[in-house]
N, C-alpha and C positions, 0 to 999 in steps of 0.2 A: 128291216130294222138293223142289226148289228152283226153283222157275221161272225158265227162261229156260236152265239147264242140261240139256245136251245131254248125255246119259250115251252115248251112240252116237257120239256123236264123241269123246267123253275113251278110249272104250272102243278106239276104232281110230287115233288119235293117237296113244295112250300108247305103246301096241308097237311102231307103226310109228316113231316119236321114240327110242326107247331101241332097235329096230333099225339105225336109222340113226347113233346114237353108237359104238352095238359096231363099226360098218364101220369108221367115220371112225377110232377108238381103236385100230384091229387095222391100219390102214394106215399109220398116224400111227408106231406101236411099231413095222411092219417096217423103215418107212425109218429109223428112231434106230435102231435095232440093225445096220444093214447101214454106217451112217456112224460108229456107235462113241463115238455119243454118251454112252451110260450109261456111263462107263467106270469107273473107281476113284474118279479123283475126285468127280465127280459123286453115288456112292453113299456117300463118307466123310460129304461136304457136307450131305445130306438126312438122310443119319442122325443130323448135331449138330444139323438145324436140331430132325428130329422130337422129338430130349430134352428139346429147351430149350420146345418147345413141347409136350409132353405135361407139363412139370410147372408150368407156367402154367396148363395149363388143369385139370391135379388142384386148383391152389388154389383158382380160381374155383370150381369144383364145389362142393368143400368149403364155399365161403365162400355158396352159392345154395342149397347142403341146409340148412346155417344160417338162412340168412333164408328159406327158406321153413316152416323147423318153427316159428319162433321166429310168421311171420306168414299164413301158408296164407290165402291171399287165390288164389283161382281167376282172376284177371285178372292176378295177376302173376306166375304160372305162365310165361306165354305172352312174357313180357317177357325171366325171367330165363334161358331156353333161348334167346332172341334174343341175347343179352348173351353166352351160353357160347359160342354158335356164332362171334360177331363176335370172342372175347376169342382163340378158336382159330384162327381165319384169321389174326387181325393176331399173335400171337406167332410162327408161324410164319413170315411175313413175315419178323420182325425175327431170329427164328433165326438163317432162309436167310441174311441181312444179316451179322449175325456171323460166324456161320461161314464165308460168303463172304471176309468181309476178314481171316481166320486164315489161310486156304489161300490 
């Protein structure tokens, strides 16, 4: 395979790294559920931020299915999934942002 890669340590890292999130994530949700964090508003908020950012990132989609039929270039595969993912964070961002200063 790849020299200098350790398949025995990704192999016992991995589980033990994403068992260690599900603890952290399952303790993390009892104490927000027992303090009443999630409450209404909190779930109106994420539900504007998600529309506003699911339909940002349907255009970018759209607009990276374009440029890749138009240019199918195997190196800018890898750019324009970089591109979807950072266009998805940062709308979201700015959702939460909106929708924050409505509520």
């Amino acid at each position: 395979m790849y020299e200098g890669f350790d398949i025995w340590a990704f192999l016992a890292g991995l589980p033990t790294g994403l068992l260690i999130c599900g603890i952290v994530f399952y303790f993390v949700r009892k104490k927000n559920m027992k303090e009443r964090v999630y409450d209404e508003r909190y779930k109106n908020l994420h539900r504007h931020a998600k529309s506003i950012s699911w339909h940002v990132t349907a255009v970018a989609i759209f607009i990276a299915w374009l440029i890749t039929m138009i240019v199918e270039g195997p190196k800018l595969a890898f750019f324009l999934l970089t591109f979807l993912w950072v266009t998805h964070m940062i709308s979201w961002i700015i959702g939460a942002a909106v929708a924050s200063k409505h509520h």
